[in-house]
C-alpha positions as CSV (number, residue, x, y, z in Angstrom):
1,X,-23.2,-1.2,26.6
2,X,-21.9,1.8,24.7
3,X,-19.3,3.9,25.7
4,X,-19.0,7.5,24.4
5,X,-15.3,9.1,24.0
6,X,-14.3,12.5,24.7
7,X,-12.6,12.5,21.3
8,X,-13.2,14.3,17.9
9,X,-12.5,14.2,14.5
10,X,-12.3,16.7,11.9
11,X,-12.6,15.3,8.5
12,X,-11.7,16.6,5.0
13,X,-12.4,14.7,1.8
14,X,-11.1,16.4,-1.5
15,X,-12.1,14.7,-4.8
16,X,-11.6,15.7,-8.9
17,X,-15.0,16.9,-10.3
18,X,-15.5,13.6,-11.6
19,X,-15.8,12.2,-8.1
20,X,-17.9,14.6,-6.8
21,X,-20.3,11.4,-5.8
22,X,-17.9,9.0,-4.7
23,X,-16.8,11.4,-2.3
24,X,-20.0,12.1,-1.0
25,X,-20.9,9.0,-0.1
26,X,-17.4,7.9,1.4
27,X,-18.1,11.6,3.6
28,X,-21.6,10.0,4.4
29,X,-20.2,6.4,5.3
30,X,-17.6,7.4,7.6
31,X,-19.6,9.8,9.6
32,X,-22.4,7.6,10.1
33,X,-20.6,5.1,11.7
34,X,-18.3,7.2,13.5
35,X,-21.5,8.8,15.1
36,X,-23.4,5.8,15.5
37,X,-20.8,5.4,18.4
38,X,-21.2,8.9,19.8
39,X,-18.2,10.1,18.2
40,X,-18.2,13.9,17.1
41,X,-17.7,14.8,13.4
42,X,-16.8,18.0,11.5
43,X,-16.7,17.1,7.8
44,X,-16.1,19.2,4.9
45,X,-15.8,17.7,1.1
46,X,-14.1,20.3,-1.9
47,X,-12.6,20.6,-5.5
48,X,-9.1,19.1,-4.4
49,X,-7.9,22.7,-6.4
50,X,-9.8,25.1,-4.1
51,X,-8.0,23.9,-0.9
52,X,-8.9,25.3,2.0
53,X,-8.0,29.2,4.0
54,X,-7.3,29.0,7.4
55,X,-10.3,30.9,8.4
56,X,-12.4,28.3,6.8
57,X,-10.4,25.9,8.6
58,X,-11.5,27.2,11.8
59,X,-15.3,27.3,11.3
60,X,-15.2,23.5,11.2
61,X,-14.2,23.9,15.0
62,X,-18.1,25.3,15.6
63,X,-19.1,21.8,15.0
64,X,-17.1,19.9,17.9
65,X,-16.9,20.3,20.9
66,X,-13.8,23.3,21.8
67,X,-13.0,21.4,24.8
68,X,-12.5,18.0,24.0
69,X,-9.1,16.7,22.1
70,X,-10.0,15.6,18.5
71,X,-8.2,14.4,15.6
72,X,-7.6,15.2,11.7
73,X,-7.9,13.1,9.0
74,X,-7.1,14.1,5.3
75,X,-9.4,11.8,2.5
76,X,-8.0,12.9,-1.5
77,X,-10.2,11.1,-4.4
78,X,-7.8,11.1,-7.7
79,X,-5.6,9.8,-10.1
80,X,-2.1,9.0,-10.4
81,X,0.2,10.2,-13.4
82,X,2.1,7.7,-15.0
83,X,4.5,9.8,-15.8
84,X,4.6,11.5,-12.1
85,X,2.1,13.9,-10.2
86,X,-1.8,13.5,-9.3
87,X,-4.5,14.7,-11.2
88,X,-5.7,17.8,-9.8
89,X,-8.4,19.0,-11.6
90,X,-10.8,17.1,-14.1
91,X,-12.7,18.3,-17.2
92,X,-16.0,20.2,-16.1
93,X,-17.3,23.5,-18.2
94,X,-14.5,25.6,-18.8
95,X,-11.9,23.8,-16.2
96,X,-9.3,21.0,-18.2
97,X,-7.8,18.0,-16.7
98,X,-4.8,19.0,-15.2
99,X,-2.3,17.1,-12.9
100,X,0.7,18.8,-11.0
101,X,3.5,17.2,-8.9
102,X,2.7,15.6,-5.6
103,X,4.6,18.2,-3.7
104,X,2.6,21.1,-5.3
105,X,-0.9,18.5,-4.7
106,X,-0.3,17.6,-0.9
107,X,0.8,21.4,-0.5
108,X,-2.4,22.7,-2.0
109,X,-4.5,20.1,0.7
110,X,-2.8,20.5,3.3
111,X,-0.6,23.9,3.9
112,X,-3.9,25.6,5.5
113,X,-5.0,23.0,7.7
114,X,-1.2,22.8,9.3
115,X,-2.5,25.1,12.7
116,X,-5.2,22.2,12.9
117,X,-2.9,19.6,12.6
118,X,-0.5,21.1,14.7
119,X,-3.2,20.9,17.2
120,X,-4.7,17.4,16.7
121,X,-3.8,14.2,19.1
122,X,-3.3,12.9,15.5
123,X,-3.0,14.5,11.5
124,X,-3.2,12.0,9.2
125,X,-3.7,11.6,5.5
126,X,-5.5,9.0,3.1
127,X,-5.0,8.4,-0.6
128,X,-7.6,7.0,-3.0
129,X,-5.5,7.1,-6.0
130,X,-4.1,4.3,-8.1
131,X,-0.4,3.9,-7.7
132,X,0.9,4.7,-11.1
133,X,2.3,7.9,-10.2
134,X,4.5,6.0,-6.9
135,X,6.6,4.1,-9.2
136,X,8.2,6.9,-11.1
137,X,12.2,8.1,-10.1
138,X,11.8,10.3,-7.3
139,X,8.2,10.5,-6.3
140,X,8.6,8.6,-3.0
141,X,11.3,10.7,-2.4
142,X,9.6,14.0,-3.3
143,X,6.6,13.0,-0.7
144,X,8.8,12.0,2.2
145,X,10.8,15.9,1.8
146,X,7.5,17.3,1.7
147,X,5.9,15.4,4.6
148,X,9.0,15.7,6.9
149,X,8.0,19.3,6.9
150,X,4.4,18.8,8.5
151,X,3.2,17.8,11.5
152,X,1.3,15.2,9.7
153,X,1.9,11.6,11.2
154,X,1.3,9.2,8.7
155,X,0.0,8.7,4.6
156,X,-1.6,5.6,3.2
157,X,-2.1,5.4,-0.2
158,X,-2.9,2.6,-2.2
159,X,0.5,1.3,-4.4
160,X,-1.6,-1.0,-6.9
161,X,-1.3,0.5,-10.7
162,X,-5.2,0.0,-11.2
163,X,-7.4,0.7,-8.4
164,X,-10.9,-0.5,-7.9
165,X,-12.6,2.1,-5.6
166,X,-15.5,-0.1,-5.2
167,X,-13.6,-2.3,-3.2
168,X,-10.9,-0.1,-1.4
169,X,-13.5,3.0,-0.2
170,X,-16.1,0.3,1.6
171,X,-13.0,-0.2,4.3
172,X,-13.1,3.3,5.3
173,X,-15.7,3.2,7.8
174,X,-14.6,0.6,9.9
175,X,-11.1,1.4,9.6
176,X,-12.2,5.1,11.0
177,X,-13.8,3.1,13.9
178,X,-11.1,1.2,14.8
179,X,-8.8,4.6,14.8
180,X,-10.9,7.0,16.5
181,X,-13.7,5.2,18.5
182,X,-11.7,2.4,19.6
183,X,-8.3,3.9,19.7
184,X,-6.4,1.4,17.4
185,X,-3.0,2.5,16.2
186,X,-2.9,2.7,12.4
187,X,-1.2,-0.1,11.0
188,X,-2.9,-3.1,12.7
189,X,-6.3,-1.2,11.9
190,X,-5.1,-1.4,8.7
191,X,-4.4,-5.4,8.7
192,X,-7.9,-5.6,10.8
193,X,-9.5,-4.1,8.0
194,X,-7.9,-4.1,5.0
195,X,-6.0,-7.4,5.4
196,X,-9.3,-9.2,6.4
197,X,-11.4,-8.1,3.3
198,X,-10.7,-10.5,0.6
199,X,-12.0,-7.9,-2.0
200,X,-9.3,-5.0,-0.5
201,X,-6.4,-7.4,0.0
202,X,-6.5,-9.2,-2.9
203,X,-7.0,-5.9,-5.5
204,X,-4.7,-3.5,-3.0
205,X,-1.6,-3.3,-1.8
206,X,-0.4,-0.4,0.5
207,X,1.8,2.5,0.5
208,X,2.4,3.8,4.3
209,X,4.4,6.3,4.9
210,X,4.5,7.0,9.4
211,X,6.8,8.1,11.7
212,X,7.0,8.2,15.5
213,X,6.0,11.2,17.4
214,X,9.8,11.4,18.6
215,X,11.3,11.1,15.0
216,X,11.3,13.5,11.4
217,X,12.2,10.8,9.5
218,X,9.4,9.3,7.8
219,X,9.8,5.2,7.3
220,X,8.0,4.2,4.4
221,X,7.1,0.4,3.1
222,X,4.9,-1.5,0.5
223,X,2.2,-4.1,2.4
224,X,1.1,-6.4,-0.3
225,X,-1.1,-9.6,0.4
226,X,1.3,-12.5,-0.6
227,X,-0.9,-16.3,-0.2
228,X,1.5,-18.9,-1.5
229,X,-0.7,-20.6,-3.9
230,X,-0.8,-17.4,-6.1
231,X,1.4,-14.6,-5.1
232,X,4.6,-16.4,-3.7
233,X,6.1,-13.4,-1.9
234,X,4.0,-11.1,-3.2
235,X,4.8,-12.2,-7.1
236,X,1.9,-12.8,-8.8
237,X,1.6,-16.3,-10.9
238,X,1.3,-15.6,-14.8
239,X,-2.5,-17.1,-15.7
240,X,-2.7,-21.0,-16.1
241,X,-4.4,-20.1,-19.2
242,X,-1.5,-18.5,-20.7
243,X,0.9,-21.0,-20.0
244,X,-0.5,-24.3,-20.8
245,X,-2.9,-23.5,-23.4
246,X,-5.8,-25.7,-22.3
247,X,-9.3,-25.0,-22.2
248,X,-9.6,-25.0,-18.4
249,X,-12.7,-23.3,-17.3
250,X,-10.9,-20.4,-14.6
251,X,-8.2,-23.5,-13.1
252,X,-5.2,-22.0,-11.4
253,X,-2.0,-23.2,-10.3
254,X,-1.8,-26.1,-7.6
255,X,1.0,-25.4,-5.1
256,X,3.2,-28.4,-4.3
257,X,5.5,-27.4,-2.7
258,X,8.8,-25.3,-1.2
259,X,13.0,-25.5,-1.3
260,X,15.8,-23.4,0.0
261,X,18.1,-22.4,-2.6
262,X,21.1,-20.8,-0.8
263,X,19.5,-17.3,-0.2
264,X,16.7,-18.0,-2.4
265,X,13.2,-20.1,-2.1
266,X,11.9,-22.4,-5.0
267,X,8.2,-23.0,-5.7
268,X,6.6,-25.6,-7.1
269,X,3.2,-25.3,-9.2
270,X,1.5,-27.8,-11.3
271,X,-1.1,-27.1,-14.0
272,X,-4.5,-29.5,-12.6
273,X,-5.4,-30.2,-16.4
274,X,-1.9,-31.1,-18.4
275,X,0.4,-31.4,-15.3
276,X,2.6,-28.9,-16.9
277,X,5.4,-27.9,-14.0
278,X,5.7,-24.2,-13.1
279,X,8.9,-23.7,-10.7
280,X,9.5,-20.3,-9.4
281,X,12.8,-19.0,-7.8
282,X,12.4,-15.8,-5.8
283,X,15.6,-13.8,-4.1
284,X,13.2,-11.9,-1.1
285,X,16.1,-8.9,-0.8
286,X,14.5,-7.0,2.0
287,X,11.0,-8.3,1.7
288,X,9.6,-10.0,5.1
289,X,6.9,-12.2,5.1
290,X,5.1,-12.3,7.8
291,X,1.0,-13.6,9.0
292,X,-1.9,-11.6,10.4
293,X,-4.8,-12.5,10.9
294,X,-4.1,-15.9,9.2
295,X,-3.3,-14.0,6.4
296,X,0.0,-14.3,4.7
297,X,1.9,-10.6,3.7
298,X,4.8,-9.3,2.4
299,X,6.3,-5.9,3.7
300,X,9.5,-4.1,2.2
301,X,11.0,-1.1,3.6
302,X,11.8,1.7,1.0
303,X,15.7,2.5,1.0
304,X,16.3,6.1,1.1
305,X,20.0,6.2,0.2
306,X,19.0,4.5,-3.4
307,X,15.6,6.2,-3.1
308,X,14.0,2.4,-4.5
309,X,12.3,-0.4,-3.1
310,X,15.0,-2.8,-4.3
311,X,12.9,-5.6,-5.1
312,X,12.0,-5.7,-9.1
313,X,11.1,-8.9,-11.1
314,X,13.6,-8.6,-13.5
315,X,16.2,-9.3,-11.0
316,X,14.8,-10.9,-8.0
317,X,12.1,-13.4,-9.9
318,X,12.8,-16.2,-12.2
319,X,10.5,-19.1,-13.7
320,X,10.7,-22.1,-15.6
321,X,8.3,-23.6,-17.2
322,X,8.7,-27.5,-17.6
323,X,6.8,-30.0,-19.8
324,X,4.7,-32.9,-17.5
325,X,6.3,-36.2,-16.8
326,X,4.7,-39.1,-18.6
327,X,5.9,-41.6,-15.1
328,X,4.2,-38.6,-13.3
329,X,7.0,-38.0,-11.1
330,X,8.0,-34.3,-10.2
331,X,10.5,-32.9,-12.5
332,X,14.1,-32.4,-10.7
333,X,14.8,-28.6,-9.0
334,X,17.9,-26.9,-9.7
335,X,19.6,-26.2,-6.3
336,X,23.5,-26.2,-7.1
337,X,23.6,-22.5,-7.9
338,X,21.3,-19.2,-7.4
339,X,19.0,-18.9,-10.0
340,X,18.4,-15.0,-10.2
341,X,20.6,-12.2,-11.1
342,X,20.0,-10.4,-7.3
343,X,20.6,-14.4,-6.1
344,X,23.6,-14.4,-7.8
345,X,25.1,-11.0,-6.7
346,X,24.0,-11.4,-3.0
347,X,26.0,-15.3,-2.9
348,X,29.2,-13.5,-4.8
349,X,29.0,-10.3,-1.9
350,X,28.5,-13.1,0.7
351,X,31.5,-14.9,-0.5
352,X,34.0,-11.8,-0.9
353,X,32.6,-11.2,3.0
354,X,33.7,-14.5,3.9
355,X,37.3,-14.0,2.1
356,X,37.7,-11.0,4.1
357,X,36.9,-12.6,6.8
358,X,39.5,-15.2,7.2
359,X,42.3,-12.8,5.6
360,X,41.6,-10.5,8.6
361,X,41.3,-13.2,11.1
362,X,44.6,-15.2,10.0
């Protein structure tokens, strides 16, 4: 049996030019479903630089019922900047490419549609963008100031550097059923969805940005799909290929298996053609791994004193590559010391603690 809700949504989807299609189609996908299940939609797609006025804002209400509550949901189609900002318009006839900084962007989206979100049971926003622009100095920062000053809820936003669309926008439908028709909160839609697609998972990672109707404070953290056999963690494996040198045919690492190392965890790989021995030390920092759906994910929670995700590779990652064994036993594992730089710091804190500790108690 079907059950109809007394619930709305009012949907905008900006895109460049060049997406004009794209967007389209993601604006037909998500309204057929939604209405497949009786659910009421007001949809309008634009030029992400024409924005919106308020009094075209309002005429979107004709199309929903006055009565009933509804929600808002924000859909942007770009790029991201490597050097900061989203693309904001592309080339067409006499208009240039053109990008501007993601204050200025989310402002020209969303500043006229605030008395609607103001007004919705929920106001949130999507991003189909690649991440490039999110890992710049600042740019997580800059979007937290400017979203702490809306009543928008919550931004998702995919945080891989090179995004394939044609896997990421076919989880929009469903994820909009889970939210609207079904009443799901947002982030275990998302791990519903997203985290059970192997196409979305494996080529995505998430940027989510929420906060609690009783907080300002946005909380933001990076959701990255993390199986041990290739992404330990959430670090991605280099290619077999590069590493042994054999003609392989698309093998990949075998996983062998796991140590503790102080505050650190050691993998163990080996190459299915030579035997050559891949070990991998990893200091997590702040990143918890956790499993949904069977699934295995990392999340890290973005510091806002440092304004980073203190996580890099440089520091927290370190592998060794060792030569196979002619008695084919596995080569010995290094556990006497940390192996990483952040390993190393982290053991040398933990041990001026501990001084402090008994000085103080004595």
């Amino acid at each position: 049996m079907q059950v109809s809700v007394r619930t709305s949504l009012v949907l905008v989807v900006y895109h460049l030019h060049s997406y004009k299609a794209i967007a389209k189609a993601l604006s037909d996908q998500v309204q057929s479903a939604l209405k497949a299940f009786l659910v009421s939609v007001a949809c309008q797609t634009r030029l992400i630089h024409r924005g919106f006025t308020t009094a075209e804002a309002d005429i979107m209400f004709n199309e929903i019922s006055p009565n009933d509550p509804f929600h808002l949901a924000v859909i942007f189609l770009t790029e991201g900047d490597p050097q900061g900002g989203w693309w904001h318009t592309s080339a067409h006839g006499h208009q240039k490419d053109s990008t501007v900084c993601e204050e200025d962007f989310l402002s020209t989206c969303l500043v006229n549609l605030e008395d609607v979100a103001e007004r919705a049971v929920t106001a949130r926003i999507f991003g189909v963008s690649c991440g490039y622009n999110l890992k710049v100095n600042g740019t997580i920062n800059s979007i937290v100031r400017f979203l702490e000053r809306t009543p928008y809820q919550s931004f998702v936003t995919p945080s891989t550097s090179s995004l394939l669309m044609c896997d990421y926008i076919p989880i929009f439908p469903e994820i909009f059923l889970n939210l609207y028709y079904f009443g799901t909160a947002l982030e275990p839609a998302l791990y519903r969805v997203w985290g059970k697609s192997k196409e979305a998972r494996s080529h995505t990672g998430l940027m989510l940005f929420t906060r609690s109707p009783e907080s300002v404070e946005m909380q933001v953290k990076a959701i990255s799909y993390a199986p041990i056999a290739s992404r330990p963690l959430g670090v991605p494996l280099p290619l077999l290929q590069t590493i042994c040198g054999c003609d392989n045919d698309g093998m990949k690492w075998s996983f062998k298996k796991t140590f503790v190392n102080g505050l650190e965890a050691i993998f163990i790989y080996r190459a299915p053609c030579c035997q050559v021995e891949l070990q991998v030390g990893i200091y997590p920092g702040n990143r918890q791994k956790f499993v949904q759906h069977e699934m295995h994910f990392v999340v890290e929670n973005w510091d806002r004193e440092s304004d980073t995700f203190t996580f890099n590779d440089s520091d927290n990652v370190k592998m060794k590559i060792l030569p196979p064994r002619f008695d084919g036993k596995p080569s010995l594992v290094c556990r006497d010391r940390p192996w990483t730089t952040a390993g190393i710091n982290a053991a040398k804190m933990e041990e001026q603690f501990a001084e402090y500790m008994n000085v103080n108690t004595m």
